[in-house]
C-alpha positions in Angstrom: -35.2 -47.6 92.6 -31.2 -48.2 92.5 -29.6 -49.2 95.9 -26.3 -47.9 96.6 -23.9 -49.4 99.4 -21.7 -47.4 101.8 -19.2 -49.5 103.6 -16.6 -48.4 106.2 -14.1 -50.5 108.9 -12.8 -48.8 111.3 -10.1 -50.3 114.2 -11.0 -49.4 117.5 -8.3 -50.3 120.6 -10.9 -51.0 122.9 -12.6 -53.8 124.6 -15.4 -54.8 122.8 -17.5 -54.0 126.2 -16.6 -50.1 125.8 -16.8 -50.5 121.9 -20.2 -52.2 122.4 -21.4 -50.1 125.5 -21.1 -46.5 123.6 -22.0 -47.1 119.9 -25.5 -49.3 121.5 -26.5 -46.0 123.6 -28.6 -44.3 121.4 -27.6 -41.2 123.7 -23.9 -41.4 122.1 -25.7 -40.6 118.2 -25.3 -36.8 118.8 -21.6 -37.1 119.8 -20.4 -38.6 116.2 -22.5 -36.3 114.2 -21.5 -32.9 112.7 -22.8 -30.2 114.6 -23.7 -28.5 111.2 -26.0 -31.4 111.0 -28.5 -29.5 113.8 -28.7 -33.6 114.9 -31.3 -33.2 118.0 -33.7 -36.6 119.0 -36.9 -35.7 119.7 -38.2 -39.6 121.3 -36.9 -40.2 124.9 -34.5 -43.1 124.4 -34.0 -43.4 128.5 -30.1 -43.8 129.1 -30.5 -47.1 127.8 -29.3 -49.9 125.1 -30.8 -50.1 122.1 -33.6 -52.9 121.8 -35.3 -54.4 119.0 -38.3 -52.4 117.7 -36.7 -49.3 119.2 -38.4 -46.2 117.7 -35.9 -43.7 117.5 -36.9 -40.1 115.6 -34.6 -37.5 114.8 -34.3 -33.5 113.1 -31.6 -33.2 111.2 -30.8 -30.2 109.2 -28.6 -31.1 106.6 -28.6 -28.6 103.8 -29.3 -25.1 103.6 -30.4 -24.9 107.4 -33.7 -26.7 106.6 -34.9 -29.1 109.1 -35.9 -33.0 108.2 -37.7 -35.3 110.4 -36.7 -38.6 109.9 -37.8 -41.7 112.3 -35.8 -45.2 112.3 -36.7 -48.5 114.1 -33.5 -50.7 116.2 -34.5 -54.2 114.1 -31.9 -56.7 115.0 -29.7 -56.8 117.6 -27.3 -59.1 118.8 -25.4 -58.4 122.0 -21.9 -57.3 121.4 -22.2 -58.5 117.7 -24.5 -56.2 115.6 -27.3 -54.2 115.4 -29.4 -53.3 112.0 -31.2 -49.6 111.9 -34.0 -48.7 109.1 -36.0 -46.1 108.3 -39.7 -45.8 108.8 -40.3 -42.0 108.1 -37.6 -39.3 106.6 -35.2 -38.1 103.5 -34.7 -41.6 101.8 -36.9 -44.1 100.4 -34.5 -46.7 101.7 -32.4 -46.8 104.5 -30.9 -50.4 105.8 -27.9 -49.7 108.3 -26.0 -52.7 110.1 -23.3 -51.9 112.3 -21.0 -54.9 112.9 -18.6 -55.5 115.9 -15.8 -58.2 116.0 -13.0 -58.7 118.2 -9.5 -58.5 116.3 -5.9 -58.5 118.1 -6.0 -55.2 119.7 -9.6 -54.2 119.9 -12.4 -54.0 117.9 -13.2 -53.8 114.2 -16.4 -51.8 113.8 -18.5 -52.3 109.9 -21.0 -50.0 108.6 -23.2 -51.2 105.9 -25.0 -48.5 104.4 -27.8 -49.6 101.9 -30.0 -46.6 100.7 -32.0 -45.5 97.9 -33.3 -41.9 97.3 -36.9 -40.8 95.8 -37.2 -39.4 92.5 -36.2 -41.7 89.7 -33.3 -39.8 87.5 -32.9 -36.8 90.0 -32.2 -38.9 93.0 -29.7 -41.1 90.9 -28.1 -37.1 90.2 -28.5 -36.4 93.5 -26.6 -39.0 94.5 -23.8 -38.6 92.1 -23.3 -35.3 92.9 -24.3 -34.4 96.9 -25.9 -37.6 98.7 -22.7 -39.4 98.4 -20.1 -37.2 99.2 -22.1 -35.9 102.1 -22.8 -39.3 103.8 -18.8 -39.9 103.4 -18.0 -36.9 105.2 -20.8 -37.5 108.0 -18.9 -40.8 108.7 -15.5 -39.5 108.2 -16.0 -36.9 110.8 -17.4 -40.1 112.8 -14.3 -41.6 112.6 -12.4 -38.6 113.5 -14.3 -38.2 116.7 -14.0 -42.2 117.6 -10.6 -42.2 117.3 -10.6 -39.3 119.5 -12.5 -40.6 122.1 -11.0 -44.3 122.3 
């Protein structure tokens, strides 16, 4: 299976309390996702932080109007540093997301690591090229959009 890596930085002019306070509420998740997405969780998550071994399951519909279950598990987390989400049950065969927080003049500087694979040998590896890619670009492009609106 080939592992591909999405990695974005994005400057936020905020304390790294409210930087740290809305990206670690797993309530905030619907707010930087495309509505097209259909993006509904279906655990309760309380109004909580996120903790480690954090079950967190999801229905997204992100092509064609079809509906995908997909269930991730908080890993790591390390108060107002980082905190690592993986797949257990949905689209990908490997999903290893790390979101990094460190104070810079100014604010914060927020990293995504994205490391994923996709089923299906050759056709993922197409899929990829062609769809996977540019659609998980524009999912955190229109993240950004609506961060930068809200800070």
């Amino acid at each position: 299976m080939k592992i591909y890596t999405l990695t974005k930085k994005q400057f936020l002019p905020v304390s790294m309390d409210a930087a740290w306070d809305f990206f670690s509420s797993p309530a905030n998740l619907k707010k930087i996702t495309p509505v097209y997405m259909g993006f509904e969780i279906t655990t309760d998550t309380g109004n909580g932080k996120m903790y480690p071994g954090q079950i967190i399951s999801y229905v997204v519909t992100p092509l064609l109007g079809i509906p995908v279950s997909w269930t991730t598990e908080i890993t790591h987390v390390s108060d107002k540093k980082y905190f690592v989400d993986e797949q257990r049950f949905g689209p990908y065969s490997f999903w290893h997301h790390q979101h990094w927080f460190e104070e810079v003049d100014g604010g914060v500087e927020m990293t995504d690591i994205v490391n994923y694979g996709l089923p299906l040998g050759f056709l993922g590896r197409m899929a990829n090229t062609f769809l996977v890619r540019s659609k998980l670009e524009e999912i955190f492009n229109f993240r950004e959009k609506v961060v930068d609106t809200l800070f």
